[in-house]
C-alpha positions as CSV (number, residue, x, y, z in Angstrom):
1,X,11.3,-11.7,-25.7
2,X,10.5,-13.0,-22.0
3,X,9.7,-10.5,-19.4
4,X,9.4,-11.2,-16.2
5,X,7.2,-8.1,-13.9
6,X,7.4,-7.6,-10.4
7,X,6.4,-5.3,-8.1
8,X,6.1,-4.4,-4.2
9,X,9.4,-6.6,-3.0
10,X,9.4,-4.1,-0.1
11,X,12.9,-5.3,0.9
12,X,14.5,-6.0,3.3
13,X,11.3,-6.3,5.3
14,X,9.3,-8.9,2.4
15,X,12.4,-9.8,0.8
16,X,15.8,-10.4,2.6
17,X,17.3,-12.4,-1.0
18,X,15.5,-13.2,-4.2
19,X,13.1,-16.0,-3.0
20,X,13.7,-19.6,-4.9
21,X,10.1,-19.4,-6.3
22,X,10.7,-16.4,-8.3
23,X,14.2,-17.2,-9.0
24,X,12.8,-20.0,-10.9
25,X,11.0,-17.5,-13.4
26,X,14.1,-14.9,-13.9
27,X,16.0,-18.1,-15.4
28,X,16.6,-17.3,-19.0
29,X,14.3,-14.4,-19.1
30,X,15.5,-11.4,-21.4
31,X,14.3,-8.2,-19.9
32,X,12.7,-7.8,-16.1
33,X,10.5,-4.9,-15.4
34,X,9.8,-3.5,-11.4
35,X,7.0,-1.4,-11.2
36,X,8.1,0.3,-7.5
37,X,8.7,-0.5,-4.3
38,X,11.7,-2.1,-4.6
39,X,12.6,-0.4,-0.9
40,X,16.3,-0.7,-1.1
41,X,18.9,-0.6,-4.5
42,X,20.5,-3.8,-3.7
43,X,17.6,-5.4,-4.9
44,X,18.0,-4.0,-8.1
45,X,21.6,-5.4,-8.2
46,X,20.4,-8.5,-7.5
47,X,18.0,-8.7,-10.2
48,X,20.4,-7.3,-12.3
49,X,22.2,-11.0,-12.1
50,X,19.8,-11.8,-14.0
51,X,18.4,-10.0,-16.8
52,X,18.9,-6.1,-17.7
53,X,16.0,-4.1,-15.4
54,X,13.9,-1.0,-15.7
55,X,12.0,0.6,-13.0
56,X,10.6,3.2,-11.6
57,X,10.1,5.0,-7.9
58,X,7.8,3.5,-5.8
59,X,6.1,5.6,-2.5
60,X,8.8,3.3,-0.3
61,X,11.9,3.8,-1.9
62,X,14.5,4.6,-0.2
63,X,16.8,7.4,-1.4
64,X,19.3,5.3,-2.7
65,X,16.9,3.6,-5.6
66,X,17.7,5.6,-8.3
67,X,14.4,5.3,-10.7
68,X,12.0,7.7,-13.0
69,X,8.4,8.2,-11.5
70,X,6.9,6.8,-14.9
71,X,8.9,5.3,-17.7
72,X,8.2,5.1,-20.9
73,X,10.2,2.1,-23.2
74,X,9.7,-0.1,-26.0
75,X,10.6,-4.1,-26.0
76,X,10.8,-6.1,-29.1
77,X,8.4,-3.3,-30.5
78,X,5.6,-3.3,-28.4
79,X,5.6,0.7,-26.3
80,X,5.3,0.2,-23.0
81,X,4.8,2.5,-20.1
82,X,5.5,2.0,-16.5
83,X,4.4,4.1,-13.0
84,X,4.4,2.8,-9.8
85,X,0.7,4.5,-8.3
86,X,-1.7,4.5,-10.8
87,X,-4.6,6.3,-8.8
88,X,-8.1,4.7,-8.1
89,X,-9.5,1.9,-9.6
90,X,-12.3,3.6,-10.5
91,X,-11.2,5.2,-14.4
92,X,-7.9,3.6,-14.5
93,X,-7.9,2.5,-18.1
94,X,-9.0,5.9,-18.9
95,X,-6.4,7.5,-16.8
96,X,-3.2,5.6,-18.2
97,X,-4.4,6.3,-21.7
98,X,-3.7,10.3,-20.9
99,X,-0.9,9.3,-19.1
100,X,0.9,7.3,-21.4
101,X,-0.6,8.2,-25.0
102,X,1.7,5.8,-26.9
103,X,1.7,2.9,-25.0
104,X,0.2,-0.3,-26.2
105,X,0.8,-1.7,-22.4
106,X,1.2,0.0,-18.9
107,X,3.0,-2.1,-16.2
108,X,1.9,-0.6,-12.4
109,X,2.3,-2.0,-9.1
110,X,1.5,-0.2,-5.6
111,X,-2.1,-2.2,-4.8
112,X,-0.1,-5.6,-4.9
113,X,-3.4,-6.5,-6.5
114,X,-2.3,-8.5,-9.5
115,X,-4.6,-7.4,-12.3
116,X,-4.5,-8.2,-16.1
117,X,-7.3,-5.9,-18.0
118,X,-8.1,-3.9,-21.3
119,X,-10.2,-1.4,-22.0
120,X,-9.7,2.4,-23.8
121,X,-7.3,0.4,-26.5
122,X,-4.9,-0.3,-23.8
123,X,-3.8,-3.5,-21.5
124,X,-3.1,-2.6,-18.0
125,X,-1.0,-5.3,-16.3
126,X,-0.1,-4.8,-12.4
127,X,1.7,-8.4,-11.4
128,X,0.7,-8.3,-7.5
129,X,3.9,-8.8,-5.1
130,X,5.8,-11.9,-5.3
131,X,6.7,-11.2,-0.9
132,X,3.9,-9.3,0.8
133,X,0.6,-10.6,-0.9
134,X,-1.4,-8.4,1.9
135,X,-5.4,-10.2,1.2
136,X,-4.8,-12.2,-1.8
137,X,-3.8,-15.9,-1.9
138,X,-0.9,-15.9,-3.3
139,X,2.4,-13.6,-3.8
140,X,2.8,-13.6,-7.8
141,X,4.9,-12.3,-10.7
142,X,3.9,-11.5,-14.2
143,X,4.9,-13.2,-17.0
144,X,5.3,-11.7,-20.6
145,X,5.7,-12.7,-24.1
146,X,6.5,-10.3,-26.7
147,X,7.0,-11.1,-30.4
148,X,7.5,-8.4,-33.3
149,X,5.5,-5.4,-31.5
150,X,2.8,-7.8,-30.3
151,X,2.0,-9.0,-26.4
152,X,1.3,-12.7,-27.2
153,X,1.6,-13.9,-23.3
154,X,0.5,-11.9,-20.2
155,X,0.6,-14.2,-17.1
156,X,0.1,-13.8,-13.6
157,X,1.5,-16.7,-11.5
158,X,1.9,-17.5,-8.2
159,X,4.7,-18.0,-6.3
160,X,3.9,-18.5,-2.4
């Protein structure tokens, strides 16, 4: 299963259409995860073009993005849980654990930081944002691969 993660689109202020550069990576993907900040629904409907999409509520969403503050969701067998803030970086791993007890993976966003780390027997993956890359270099997406239960890819690439 492909997966493509973004997070912080902050439309229609970042992202007035589905840039061409991350258009490229929603081609044939299966599933697309938004970790919050989405800003406005129609971005949702135009991901939705693509791929089925889960997300949850991000601090900037407007009241018409209709989303969970965490999620909690299993792909191709591997439990995954989502939230938009997940605190400080200082005890993160530590924190998602108690958050999301089950989870093999937690998706997050809100820093537009991309990050990619283990630690407390859990991956922590926050993809960045693909329109308003604030001091990093690049905007970027993540990119996932999961086969029977196990995360055998977990990409961040950049797309500005």
């Amino acid at each position: 299963m492909n997966v493509v993660v973004l997070s912080d689109t902050h439309a229609p202020r970042r992202w007035r259409s589905c840039p061409p550069e991350v258009a490229e990576h929603l081609r044939d993907v299966d599933v697309i995860l938004h970790a919050g900040d989405v800003c406005v629904a129609s971005v949702l409907g135009e991901l939705a073009a693509y791929a089925p999409v889960h997300v949850v509520k991000g601090n900037n969403d407007g009241p018409d993005v209709v989303a969970p503050e965490t999620l909690d969701l299993t792909l191709d067998g591997l439990r995954i849980g989502m939230i938009h803030d997940s605190g400080p970086a200082k005890g993160r791993p530590a924190r998602l654990r108690r958050r999301f007890p089950e989870a093999d993976l937690v998706v997050f966003g809100h820093s537009h930081i991309p990050l990619d780390e283990s630690g407390e027997g859990l991956r922590i993956f926050n993809p960045g944002s693909p329109t308003d890359r604030r001091r990093q270099p690049h905007g970027t997406v993540g990119l996932l691969t999961i086969e029977d239960g196990v995360l055998t890819r977990a990409e961040i690439v950049a797309v500005t």
